[in-house]
C-alpha angles and dihedrals in degrees: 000000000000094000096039083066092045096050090041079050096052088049091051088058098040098064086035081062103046093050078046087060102035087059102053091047092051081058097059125096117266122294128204124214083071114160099197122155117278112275095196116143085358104143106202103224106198133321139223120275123245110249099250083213092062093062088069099041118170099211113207093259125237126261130219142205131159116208120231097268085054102266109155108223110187116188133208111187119203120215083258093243091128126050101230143075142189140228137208132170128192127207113195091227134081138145104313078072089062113109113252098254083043103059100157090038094119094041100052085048096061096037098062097033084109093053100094137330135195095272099032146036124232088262094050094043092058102040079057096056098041105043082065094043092246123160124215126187129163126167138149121198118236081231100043135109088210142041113218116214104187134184126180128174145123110308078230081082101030104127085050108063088039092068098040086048088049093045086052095048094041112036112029113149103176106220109235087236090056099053097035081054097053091046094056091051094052100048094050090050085060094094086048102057093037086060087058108096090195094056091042095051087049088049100047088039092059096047093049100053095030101038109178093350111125090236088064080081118102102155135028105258115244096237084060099042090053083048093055118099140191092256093040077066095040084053099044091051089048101050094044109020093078118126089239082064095050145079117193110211114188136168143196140015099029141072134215102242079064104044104043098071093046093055094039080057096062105018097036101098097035093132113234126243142213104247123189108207124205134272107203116198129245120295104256113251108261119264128224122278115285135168109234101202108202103193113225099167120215088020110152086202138062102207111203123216106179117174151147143175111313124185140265130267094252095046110130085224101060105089086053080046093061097046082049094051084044095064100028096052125336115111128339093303089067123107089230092056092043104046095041094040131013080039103032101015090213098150135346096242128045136132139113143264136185125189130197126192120143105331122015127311139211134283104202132174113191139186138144116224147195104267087243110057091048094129096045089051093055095040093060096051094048086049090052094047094051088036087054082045110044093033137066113236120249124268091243097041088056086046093050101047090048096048088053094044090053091042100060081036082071106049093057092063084055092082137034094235089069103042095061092050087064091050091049094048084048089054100039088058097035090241119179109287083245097050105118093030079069099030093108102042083052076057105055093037084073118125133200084237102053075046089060096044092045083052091048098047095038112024087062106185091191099064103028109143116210128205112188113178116202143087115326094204089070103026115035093082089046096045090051089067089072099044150299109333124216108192123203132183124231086280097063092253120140104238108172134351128226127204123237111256095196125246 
């Protein structure tokens, strides 16, 4: 009987989880590669409104507490309506702490934290998480100023999976055969990925926007994951992972009252560490439009990759930027995804993104598209970013966009999960103590004009830099109408240049 209720429970928090997961996604910014149903000849007949009290939300605030070694501890409680809670801690450095002939160091860290510890193996460490329905998580990005260390379960089994949380954060020792393992995967999964075109246009868009930048990095390069060794992660934990350097964020079904004294218990006497953090360098000043041309012989498709500068987190333009990015490329309502495909039915999946952290970010319109309509392709997003630009967006565009972004908004107040992501976005960057409770009512203050003005600083249409991955053969004279082409083989290398030969 007794495991019948634990399994029921598991499953409980298994789908808890997932809804967990499904809001904080819906809250995020727009995402191309979408492959939503066709919207062709669809007449929208009328919309729900948005709740005018929503526009004035009073979010359960967050509490705090600092154990006594410094460690930062900041607590969402749920309404406890639901049996489960959720951990992350995060670790302010990432890899832009790597070394420079290390880049992948942090990631790699966090990655294998849960291959072994000093009580348990890799195997035992995950029968124990997983006979109580526990999840794990840790990363850090190559081009990331924190690594994230997350746990989530039933609050049945919640001083299990803390110590098992605390064990994996304090005492890794990343067995040599673990992390030789995990290097040889990962370097024989290099072809692979270099056969991706996705992967290659990311790659070739970043360095051309971010040259020598460390944020031009997207994967650990192969020559400094064989250099990295079992004691270059142990030194690298040791030096960072310190609680003076941390912040433990957790949500749910759990208080602080409660909480305090059991993380005092394991973490209270982690021993804290003198960390340098790192000083990035300006972003380079942009340079003027260009065509990277990546060869993939034989391809039957051209993927776009088109970007420029973005913004940072803190900018005070990014709410209008969102509603922007809405109507220019996020989801079937957008003018991107209306024009290339449901109009012209170049390809299934396009839209547009932008991101923002520390120092700017990237604008980026993607698609990938039948070889033969290349220069149709180009030429109407080209059309969508001057249009953007030169025109002022629709009443109910404007309408539309702000009453998606509030309602997802929305959802992901429907869940704690997603709450405290927006409380650890508001700490990270340093945002007004008040800023999501008026985050709605920034929304809805957009104007078309404020629209207009976001397009014409960020969508720039100057320096827009434009990675198109296919078969040179066919491409490359279609591609120089447009401007100079820099051509690159798989591996990344320049091989030949094109001039422009004007539109």
């Amino acid at each position: 009987m007794r495991n019948k209720t634990m399994k029921a429970k598991v499953l409980i928090a298994t789908v808890c989880i997932a809804a967990f997961a499904s809001g904080v996604c819906a809250q995020q910014g727009g995402t191309a590669g979408q492959n939503p149903t066709s919207t062709k000849g669809a007449v929208v007949k009328g919309k729900a409104p948005v709740n005018k009290n929503l526009l004035t939300v009073k979010l359960p605030k967050e509490q705090e507490g600092t154990l006594k070694n410094g460690l930062h501890v900041i607590l969402l409680e749920s309404n406890h309506m639901l049996p489960i809670f959720s951990m992350e801690m995060v670790v302010m450095s990432g890899g832009f702490s790597d070394p420079a002939d290390m880049r992948g160091l942090a990631n790699m860290t966090a990655l294998l934290m849960r291959e072994g510890t000093a009580k348990h193996n890799s195997r035992e460490l995950g029968e124990a998480l997983d006979t109580i329905g526990a999840t794990f998580g840790a990363n850090s990005g190559v081009s990331s100023f924190t690594s994230n260390i997350t746990a989530s379960g039933l609050t049945d089994n919640l001083d299990q999976i803390l110590d098992l949380y605390a064990e994996i954060i304090r005492t890794p020792k990343y067995p040599t055969e673990e992390v030789e393992r995990y290097k040889s995967r990962t370097l024989d999964s290099q072809p692979q990925l270099r056969a991706n075109p996705g992967f290659l246009a990311q790659e070739r868009l970043a360095q051309a926007i971010y040259g020598t930048h460390p944020a031009s990095l997207t994967f650990a390069p192969p020559d400094a994951i064989k250099k990295i060794t079992a004691a270059d992660l142990m030194r690298f934990h040791d030096q960072n992972y310190v609680p003076n350097n941390a912040t433990l964020y957790i949500a749910g079904d759990v208080t602080l009252k409660q909480m305090l004294p059991k993380l005092e218990q394991l973490f209270g006497d982690w021993k804290q560490g003198d960390v340098k953090q790192p000083t990035l360098p300006p972003v380079p000043t942009q340079a003027e439009t260009k065509i990277h041309l990546i060869n993939r012989p034989g391809s039957v498709q051209t993927v776009f990759q088109i970007g420029s500068l973005s913004l940072e987190r803190t900018s005070p333009d990014y709410v209008a930027m969102r509603v922007m990015n809405q109507i220019l490329g996020t989801g079937p309502p957008s003018r991107l995804f209306l024009n290339i495909r449901e109009d012209k039915g170049y390809t299934y999946s396009v839209g547009s993104t932008f991101n923002a952290g520390k120092y700017p970010g990237l604008f980026i319109a993607q698609s990938p598209v039948r070889t033969d309509v290349t220069e149709g392709t180009i030429r109407e997003f080209m059309n969508e970013f001057k249009r953007i630009r030169d025109e002022k967006v629709t009443v109910t565009e404007l309408d539309n966009a702000k009453h998606a972004i509030i309602g997802n908004f929305a959802l992901s107040l429907e869940n704690p999960t997603g709450r405290l992501n927006n409380i650890i976005q508001q700490r990270m960057y340093g945002l007004p103590a008040n800023y999501w409770d008026t985050y709605p009512q920034k929304v809805q203050a957009i104007t078309a004009e404020d629209v207009q003005r976001v397009a014409q600083k960020y969508v720039d249409i100057n320096h827009m830099q434009i990675v198109a991955v296919g078969d040179a053969s066919k491409t490359r004279e279609v591609l120089a109408k447009f401007g100079s082409v820099q051509e690159y083989d798989g591996d990344g290398k320049p091989v030949r240049t094109a001039s422009a030969g004007g539109q």
